[in-house]
LUMLO-746316 format. One record per residue (C-alpha): residue in three letters; x negated, y negated, z. Coordinates in steps of 0.2 Angstrom, whole numbers, plus 2048, in hexadecimal, padded with zeros to 3 digits. Each point is the difference from the previous one (the first is absolute). Example, Ala and Ser with C-alpha at 12.3 -4.5 7.8 and 13.67 -1.06 7.14 Angstrom:
<nodes>
ala7C2816827ser7FA7EF7FD
</nodes>
This chain:
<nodes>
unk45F10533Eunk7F57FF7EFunk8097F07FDunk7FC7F8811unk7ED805801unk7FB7F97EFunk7F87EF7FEunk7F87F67F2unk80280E7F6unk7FA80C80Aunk808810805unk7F9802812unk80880E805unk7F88097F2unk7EF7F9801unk801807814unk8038127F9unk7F17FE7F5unk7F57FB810unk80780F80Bunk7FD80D7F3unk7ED7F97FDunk8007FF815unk803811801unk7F48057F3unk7F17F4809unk803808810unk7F78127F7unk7F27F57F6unk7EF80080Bunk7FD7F080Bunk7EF7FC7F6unk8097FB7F2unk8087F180Bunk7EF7FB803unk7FD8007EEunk80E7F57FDunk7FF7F480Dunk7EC7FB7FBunk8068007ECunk80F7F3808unk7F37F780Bunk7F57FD7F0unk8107FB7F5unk8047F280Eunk7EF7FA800unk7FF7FF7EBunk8127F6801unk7F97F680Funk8007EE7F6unk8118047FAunk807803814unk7F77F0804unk8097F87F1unk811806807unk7FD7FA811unk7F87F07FCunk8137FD7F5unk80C80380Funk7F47FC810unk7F37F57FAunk7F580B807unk7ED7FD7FAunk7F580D7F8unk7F6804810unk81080180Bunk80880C7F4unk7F280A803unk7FF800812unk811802802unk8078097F2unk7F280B7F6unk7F580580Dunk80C80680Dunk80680E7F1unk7F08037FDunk7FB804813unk811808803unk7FB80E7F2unk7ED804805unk807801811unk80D80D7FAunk7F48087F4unk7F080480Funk80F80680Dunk80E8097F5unk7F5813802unk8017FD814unk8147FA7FDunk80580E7F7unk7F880F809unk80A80980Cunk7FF7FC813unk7FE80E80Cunk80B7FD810unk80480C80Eunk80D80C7FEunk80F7FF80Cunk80380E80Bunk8108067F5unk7F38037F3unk7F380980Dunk7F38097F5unk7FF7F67F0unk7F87EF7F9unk80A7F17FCunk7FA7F07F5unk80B7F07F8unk7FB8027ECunk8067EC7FCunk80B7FF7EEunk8057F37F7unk8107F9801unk8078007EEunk8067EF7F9unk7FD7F0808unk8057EE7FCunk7F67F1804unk8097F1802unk7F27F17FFunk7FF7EE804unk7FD7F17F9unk7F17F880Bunk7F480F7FDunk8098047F1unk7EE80C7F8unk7FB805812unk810805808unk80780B7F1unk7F28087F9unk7F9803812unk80D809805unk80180D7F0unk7EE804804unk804807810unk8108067F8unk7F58097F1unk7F180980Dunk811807808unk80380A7F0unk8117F67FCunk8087F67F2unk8057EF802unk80F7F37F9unk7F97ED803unk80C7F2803unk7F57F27FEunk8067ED808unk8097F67F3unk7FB7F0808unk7F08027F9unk8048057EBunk7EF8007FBunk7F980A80Bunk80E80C7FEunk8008017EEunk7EB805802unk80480D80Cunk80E8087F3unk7F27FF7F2unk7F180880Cunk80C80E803unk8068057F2unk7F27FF7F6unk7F780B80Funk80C80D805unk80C80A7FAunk8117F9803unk80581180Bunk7F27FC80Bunk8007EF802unk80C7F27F8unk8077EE804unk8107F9802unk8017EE7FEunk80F7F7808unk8077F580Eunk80880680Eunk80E8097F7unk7F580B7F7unk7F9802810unk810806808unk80380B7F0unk7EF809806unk804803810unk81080A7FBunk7F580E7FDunk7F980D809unk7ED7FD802unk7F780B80Cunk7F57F0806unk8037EB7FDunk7F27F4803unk8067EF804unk7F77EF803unk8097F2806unk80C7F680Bunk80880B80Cunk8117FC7FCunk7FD8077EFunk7F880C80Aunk810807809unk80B8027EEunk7F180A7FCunk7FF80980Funk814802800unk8008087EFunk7F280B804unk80980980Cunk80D8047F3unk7F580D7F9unk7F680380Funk7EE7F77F8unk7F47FD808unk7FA7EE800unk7F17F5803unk8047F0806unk7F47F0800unk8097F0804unk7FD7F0804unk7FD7F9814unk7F97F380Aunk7ED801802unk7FA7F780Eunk7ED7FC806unk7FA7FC810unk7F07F2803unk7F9801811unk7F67EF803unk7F180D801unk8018027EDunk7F27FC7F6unk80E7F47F7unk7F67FB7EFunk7FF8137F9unk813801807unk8067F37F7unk7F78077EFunk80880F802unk8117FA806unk7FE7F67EDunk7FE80C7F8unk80C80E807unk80C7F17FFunk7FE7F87EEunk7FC80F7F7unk80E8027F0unk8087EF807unk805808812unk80B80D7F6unk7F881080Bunk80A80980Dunk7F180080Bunk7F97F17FEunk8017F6811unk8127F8801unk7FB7F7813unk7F37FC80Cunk800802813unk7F37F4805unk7F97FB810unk8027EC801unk7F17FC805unk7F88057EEunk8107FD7F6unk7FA7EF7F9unk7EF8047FCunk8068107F7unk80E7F97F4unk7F07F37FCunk7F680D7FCunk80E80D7F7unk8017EE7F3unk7EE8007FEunk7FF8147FAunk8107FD7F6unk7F77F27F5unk7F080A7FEunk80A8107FCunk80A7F47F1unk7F67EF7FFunk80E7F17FDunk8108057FBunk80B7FC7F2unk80C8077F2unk7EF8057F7unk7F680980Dunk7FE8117F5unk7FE80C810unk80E7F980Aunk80F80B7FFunk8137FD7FEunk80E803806unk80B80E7F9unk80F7F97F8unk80C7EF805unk80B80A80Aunk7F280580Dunk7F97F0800unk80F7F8805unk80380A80Cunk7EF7FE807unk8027EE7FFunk81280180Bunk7F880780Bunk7F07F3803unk80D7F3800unk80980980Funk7EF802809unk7FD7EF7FEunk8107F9805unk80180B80Funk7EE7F6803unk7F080B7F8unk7F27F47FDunk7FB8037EEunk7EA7FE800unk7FE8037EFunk80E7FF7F0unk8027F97EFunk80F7FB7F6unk80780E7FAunk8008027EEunk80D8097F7unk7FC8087F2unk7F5809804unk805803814unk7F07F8805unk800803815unk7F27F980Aunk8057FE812unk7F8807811unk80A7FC810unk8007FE812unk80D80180Cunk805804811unk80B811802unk8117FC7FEunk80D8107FEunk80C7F97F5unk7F27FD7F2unk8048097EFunk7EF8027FFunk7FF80A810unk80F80B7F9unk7FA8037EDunk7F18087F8unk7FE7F27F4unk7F38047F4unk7F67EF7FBunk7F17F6807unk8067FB811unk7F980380Eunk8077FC812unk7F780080Funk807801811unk7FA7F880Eunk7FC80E812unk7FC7FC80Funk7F0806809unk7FB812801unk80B8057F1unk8127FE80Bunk8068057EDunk80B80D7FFunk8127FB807unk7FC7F67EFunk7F980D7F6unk80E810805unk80F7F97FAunk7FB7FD7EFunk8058097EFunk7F68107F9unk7ED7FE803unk7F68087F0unk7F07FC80Aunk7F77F7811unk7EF7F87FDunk7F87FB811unk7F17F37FDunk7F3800810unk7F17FF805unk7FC80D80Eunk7F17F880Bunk80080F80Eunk80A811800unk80080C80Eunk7FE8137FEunk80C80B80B
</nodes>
């Protein structure tokens, strides 16, 4: 068993017993001293912020200020939010006493789980690993991190800030593909944190139940937005452009389609070009804030499936050549709702946007029901007169 569950050197089994034994010990230490820790890491982040935007900026292509925005900040929030709320999480909360227990007082008195392992991804690579252990720290708990090998360099910071932060029996890294993953999740963590597809999403929850953890999943989905031809149609496009584009398309709730009434649909895709060329200006290999696309694999996989759209008779309004290195994606589609689109099936994670053509009064959801998981459901109208029951 020792043999199976080492990697890279690393003997996992052993670093887990470390971590349970400091859990134990942390679950006796007074909750102030998580607030103490979690400012001290908040200011660390910010003092190693031009090396995060370094990292990103080496496997995304992010720029500086999209790092920031999408990367730094986020911690940075995450940790004042659990530093001004972690008294009121950590009191007890009175609740009635059944009747079995006539006569006395009952209250929940939340504890922290024990060991956790964050599993992170690769298109919020900062964000979506180091978020997590924030929450994972205010709780009182030690952490393992598997950061995503599909972005090295960002992975190889996050191993760095750790370690040079925290004690490896409170928080370390394991760096490592998808077999050091598996290797992981052979052992028995109390909680595991996972971002990403929901296929990987079932392994994870499948080897979970092995040891009975409990497991926070956040996977990917479809994210639709509705525009009723009551929209104000300038500011929806700006935003749709920058829900959309932001980190190349490569969010899990950026919009993947739009459910738009006909009557507006031209005069919004022209629109939705306009904001996408004041938001990045003319385009090319050297545009310094435009993004890229994760690795060749992902691009190509992206492109397959434009192809497929386009074939099956999408009307492509806005592309470029695509440029390979370094996966260079520029396209915004529009096409009518067909169900045997790959696009329709898969959470596709690039800079493409589909919009779907309704009929009037929103006749959209025989379209909308069947699709795959929804992560989220923007309507965009303008409400002229409302009635009050």
């Amino acid at each position: 068993m020792e043999k199976e569950i080492a990697t890279a050197g690393m003997d996992l089994k052993a670093l887990f017993e470390k971590q349970v034994v400091r859990s134990q010990r942390l679950r006796s230490e007074p909750w102030q001293n998580r607030k103490k820790l979690l400012k001290a890491f908040g200011k660390y982040i910010m003092q190693n912020r031009q090396a995060i935007r370094d990292a990103v900026k080496a496997d995304l292509g992010k720029h500086e200020a999209e790092s920031d925005i999408s990367e730094v900040l986020p911690i940075i929030t995450e940790i004042k939010h659990a530093v001004q709320n972690l008294a009121d999480w950590v009191a007890p909360e009175p609740i009635h006493a059944p009747l079995t227990f006539l006569g006395t007082t009952s209250e929940v008195q939340y504890e922290p789980k024990g060991v956790c392992l964050i599993i992170g991804p690769w298109n919020f690579p900062i964000n979506l690993t180091l978020g997590p252990l924030v929450s994972c720290l205010a709780a009182g708990n030690t952490a393992v991190i598997k950061p995503s090998e599909l972005t090295p360099n960002a992975s190889r910071l996050i191993s760095k800030l750790i370690t040079e932060f925290f004690d490896e029996d409170m928080v370390t890294v394991v760096e490592g593909d998808a077999q050091t993953a598996t290797q992981l999740l052979k052992l028995p963590f109390d909680h595991i944190f996972f971002t990403g597809s929901p296929s990987v999403g079932k392994i994870v929850m499948r080897a979970a139940s092995e040891h009975l953890s409990s497991v926070t999943l956040e996977l990917g989905g479809k994210s639709p937005t509705v525009i009723d031809s009551s929209a104000n149609l300038a500011d929806t496009a700006k935003r749709i452009a920058f829900g959309k584009f932001l980190n190349a398309g490569q969010a899990c709730v950026a919009p993947d389609y739009v459910l738009i009434d006909k009557t507006v649909e031209v005069e919004f895709i022209d629109l939705l070009k306009q904001a996408i060329h004041k938001l990045y200006g003319d385009i090319t290999l050297q545009t310094p804030h435009y993004g890229r696309i994760v690795n060749t694999k992902n691009f190509n996989r992206i492109d397959a499936l434009v192809h497929d759209a386009i074939q099956r008779g999408a009307k492509v309004e806005m592309n470029a050549p695509p440029m390979l290195p370094p996966d260079f994606f520029i396209p915004s589609s529009s096409a009518r709702y067909q169900p045997k689109l790959k696009l329709w099936k898969k959470k596709f994670l690039a800079r493409f946007c589909q919009s779907f053509l309704t009929k009037a009064k929103m006749k959209f959801f025989p379209l909308y029901l069947p699709g795959p998981n929804r992560l989220d459901f923007t309507f965009l109208v303008t409400v002229v007169n409302f009635r009050k029951n």
